[in-house]
N, C-alpha and C positions, 0 to 999 in steps of 0.2 A: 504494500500500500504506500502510495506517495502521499506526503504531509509539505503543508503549505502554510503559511504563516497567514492569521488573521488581521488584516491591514496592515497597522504597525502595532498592534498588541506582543505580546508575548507567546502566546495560544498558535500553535501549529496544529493543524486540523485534516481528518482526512481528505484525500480529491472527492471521494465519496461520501456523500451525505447523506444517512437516513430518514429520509420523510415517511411523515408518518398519520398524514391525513383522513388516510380512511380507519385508522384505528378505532373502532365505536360505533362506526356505522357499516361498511363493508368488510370488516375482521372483526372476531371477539377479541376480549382481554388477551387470554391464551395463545392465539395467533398472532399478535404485537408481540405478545415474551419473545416468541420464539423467534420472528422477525429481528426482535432485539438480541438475544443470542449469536444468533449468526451470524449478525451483522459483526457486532464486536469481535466474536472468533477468528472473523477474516479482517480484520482491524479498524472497521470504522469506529473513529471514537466522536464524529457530531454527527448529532442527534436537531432536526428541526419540527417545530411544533406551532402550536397556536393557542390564545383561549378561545376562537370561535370553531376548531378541529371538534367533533369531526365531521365531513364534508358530504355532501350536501348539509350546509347548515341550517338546523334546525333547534327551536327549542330544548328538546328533550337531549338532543346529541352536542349541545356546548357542553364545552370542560371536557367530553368525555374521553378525548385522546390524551390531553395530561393527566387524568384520573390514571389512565392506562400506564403510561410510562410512569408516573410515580407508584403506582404498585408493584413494578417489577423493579425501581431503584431500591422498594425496601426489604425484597425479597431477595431478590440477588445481591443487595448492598455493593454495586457494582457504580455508585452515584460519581467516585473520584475518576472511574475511566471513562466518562462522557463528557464532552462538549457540548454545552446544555446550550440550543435556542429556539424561544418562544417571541409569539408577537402579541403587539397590542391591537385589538380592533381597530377602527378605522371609523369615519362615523358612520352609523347602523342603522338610519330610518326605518330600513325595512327589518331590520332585525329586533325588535321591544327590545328579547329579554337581555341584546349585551346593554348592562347599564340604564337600561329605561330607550334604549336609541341616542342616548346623547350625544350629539356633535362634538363639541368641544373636546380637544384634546388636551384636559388644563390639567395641574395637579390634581384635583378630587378624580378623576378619571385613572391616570398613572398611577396614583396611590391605591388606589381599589383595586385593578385591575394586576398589579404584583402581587399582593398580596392575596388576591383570589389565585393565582398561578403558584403561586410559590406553594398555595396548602395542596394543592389538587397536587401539584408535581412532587410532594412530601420532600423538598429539599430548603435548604439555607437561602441561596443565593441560585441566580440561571448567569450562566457565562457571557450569552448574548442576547440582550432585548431588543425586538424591533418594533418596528411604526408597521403594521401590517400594510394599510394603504393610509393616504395625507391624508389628511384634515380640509385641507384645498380641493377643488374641483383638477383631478386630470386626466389624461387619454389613459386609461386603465384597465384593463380586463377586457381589451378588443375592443373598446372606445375609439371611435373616429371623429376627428371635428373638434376643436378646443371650445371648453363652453367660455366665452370670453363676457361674454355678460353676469355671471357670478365673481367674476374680481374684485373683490372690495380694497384692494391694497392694505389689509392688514394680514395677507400672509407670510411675509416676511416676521412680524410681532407674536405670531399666532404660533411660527417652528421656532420662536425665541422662547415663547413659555413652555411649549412641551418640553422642550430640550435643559431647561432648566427646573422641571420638575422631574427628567431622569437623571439629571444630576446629583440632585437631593439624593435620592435611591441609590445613585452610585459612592456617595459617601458613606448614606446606611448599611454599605456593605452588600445588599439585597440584590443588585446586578453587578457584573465586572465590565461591562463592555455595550456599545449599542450600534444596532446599526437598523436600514431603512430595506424596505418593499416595495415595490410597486412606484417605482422614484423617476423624477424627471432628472434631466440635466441642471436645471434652474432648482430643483430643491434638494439634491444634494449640492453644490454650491451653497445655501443659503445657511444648510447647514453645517459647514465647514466654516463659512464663515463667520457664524455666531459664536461656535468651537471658539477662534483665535480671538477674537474678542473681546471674551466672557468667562475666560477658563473654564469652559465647561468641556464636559467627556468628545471624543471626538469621534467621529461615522468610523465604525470600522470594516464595514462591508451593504452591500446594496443586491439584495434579494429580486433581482425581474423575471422574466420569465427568457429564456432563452435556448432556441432548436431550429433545425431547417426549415422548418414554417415561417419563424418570427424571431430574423436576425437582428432587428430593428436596433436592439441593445448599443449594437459596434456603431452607428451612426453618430451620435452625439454621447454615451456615458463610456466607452468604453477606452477613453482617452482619459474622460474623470479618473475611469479605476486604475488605470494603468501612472495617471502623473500625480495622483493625489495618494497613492497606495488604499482606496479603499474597492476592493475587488468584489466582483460578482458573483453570488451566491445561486448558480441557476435552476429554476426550478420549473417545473412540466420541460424536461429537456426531449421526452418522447409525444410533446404535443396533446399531453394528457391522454398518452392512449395512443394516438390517430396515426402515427409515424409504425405503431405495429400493422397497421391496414386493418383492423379489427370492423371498423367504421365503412372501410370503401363499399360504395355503392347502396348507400343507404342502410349497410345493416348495423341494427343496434344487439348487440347480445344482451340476454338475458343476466341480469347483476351487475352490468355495466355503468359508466359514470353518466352516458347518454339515456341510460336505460333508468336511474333511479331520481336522477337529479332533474326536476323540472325546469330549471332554466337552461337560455340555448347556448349550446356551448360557445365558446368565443372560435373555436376550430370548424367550426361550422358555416364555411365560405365556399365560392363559388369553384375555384380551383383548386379545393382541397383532394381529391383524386387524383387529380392531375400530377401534380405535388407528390404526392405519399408514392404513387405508382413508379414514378423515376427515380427519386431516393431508392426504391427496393430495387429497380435496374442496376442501377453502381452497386449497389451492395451484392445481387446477384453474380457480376459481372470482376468481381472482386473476392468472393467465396466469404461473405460478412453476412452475420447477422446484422439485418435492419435498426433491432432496436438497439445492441452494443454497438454499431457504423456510431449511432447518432448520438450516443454517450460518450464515446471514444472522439466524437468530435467536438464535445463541449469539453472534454477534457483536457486538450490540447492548448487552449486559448491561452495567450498568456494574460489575459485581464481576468481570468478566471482563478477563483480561489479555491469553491467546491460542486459539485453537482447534486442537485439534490435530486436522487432516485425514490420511487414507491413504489409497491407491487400490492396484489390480493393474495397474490399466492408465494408459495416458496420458490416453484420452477421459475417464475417471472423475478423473484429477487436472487435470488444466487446466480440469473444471466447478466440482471444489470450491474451489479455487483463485480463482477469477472468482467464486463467490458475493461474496469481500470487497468489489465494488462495485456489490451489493445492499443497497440501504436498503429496509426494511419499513415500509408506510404504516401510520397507526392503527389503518384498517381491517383488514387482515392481522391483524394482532398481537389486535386483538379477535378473531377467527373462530377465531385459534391459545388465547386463554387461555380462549373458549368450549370447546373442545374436552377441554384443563383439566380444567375444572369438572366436565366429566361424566366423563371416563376421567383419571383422577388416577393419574399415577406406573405405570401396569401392568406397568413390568419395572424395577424400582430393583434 
């Protein structure tokens, strides 16, 4: 396993990161162990989570993924070999029970919200807090079109108060480190630059989503990660699913994320066949599995710090897992940025 250093913290992490989203809703408790288990035996030691996990979210299944993983950190007592990261909601209209829906992302919100994760995940402190998605209006979850008429020009004030109420937390000891999700260019900037400031904690890494679908990342943050050392944490690197071809042609399997979760996926675009079928050409043409080709190519990146993989099952996690000791020839990597060229980003 390759280990990589977390921004400029101290924390060296594996390339592979355990996600663990469907813990609580499509695996029991017992399936997450065991997920957990193996992951560690083959040495991943970060672990990423959430408090609104697990996914499709719903009332009854919040907390339920950190309930999960802190049951198995007090059984196994295995809490020092983990890389703990968790996020903070985002704001939640549609969602009541996080917090009432509350917007604001101020102290009472940060406060509550650690200390709801900290009992659920039965530990002291989590390694890395993040901002699950801003407080601000932005192109997010397959968002197209900037809402430019929600600008109030107080978000720049708005990631100075959040940032200073995980501050506080970061002196209480209760987090070591934070970093952001779901992030523009202009708001990590904003908050770097409140960091130098304000001596406050500084972004240690930036959670988006990034795969042969939706390269979008390298346009504008991937020069932030790479000059500022706060690297990319990437997560759906298999297009939630879509890049196995699971989906093409309309099919949804039965237990599926397409199949359970009523909203539309964001991979759910007009080229998306199109897309997925060529990818499986190079890969065919190359003697690679599909979904380790496209693990093994987020792995690669040098603005990358970890990928964060999930599976339902075992045989889907101990492949994605085993992509970390696929290396991509030049040829590969040509066939994959021809592919590029002609289908640019089809589900960002």
């Amino acid at each position: 396993m390759e280990y990589r250093k977390l921004g400029r913290t101290d924390l060296k992490v594996s390339v592979i990161c355990l996600g663990t989203m469907t813990w609580g809703q499509q695996n029991t408790l017992e399936e997450g162990a065991a997920q957990m288990d193996y992951a560690v035996g083959e040495g991943v030691n970060f672990f990423d989570t959430a408090e609104m996990y697990a996914v499709p979210p719903t009332e009854k299944s919040y907390g339920k993924t950190e309930e999960i993983i802190g049951a198995w950190f007090k059984k196994s007592g295995r809490r020092n070999d983990v890389i703990l990261a968790t996020k903070l909601a985002g704001p939640a209209p549609g969602m009541p029970w996080v917090r009432g829906g509350k917007v604001a992302l101020d102290k009472s919100a940060v406060d509550e919200a650690v200390e709801k994760s900290l009992k659920r995940l039965q530990t002291d402190y989590i390694d890395l807090y993040q901002i699950h998605w801003p407080q601000r209006p932005v192109n997010s979850f397959g968002k197209l079109g900037y809402d430019q008429e929600n600008v109030t020009g107080r978000e720049s004030d708005e990631i100075l108060e959040t940032l200073t109420a995980l501050g506080a937390q970061v002196k209480a000891g209760k987090i070591r480190h934070i970093g952001l999700s779901n992030e523009t260019p202009w708001g990590v900037m904003t908050w770097l630059k409140h960091h130098a400031a304000n001596d406050l904690p500084r972004v240690a890494s930036i959670q988006n989503p990034y795969n042969f679908l939706n390269r979008s990342f390298e346009v504008g943050l991937a020069e932030i990660a790479l000059q500022e050392q706060v690297g990319l944490l990437a997560y759906a690197p298999l297009g939630a699913g879509t890049l196995s071809g699971k989906y093409l042609d309309g099919q949804v399997p039965k237990g599926s994320r397409w199949d359970i979760d009523a909203r539309v996926s964001r991979y759910k675009r007009p080229k998306l066949d199109e897309a997925v079928r060529a990818y499986h050409a190079v890969a065919a043409k190359h003697n690679l599995s599909p979904t380790q080709m496209a693990i093994a190519f987020c792995n690669r990146q040098p603005f990358l710090t970890s990928t964060i993989i999930g599976a339902t099952s075992m045989e889907q996690l101990k492949s994605n897992i085993a992509a970390k000791d696929i290396a991509l020839n030049d040829d590969v990597v040509a066939d994959i940025n021809a592919v590029h060229a002609v289908i640019s980003n089809p589900c960002p």
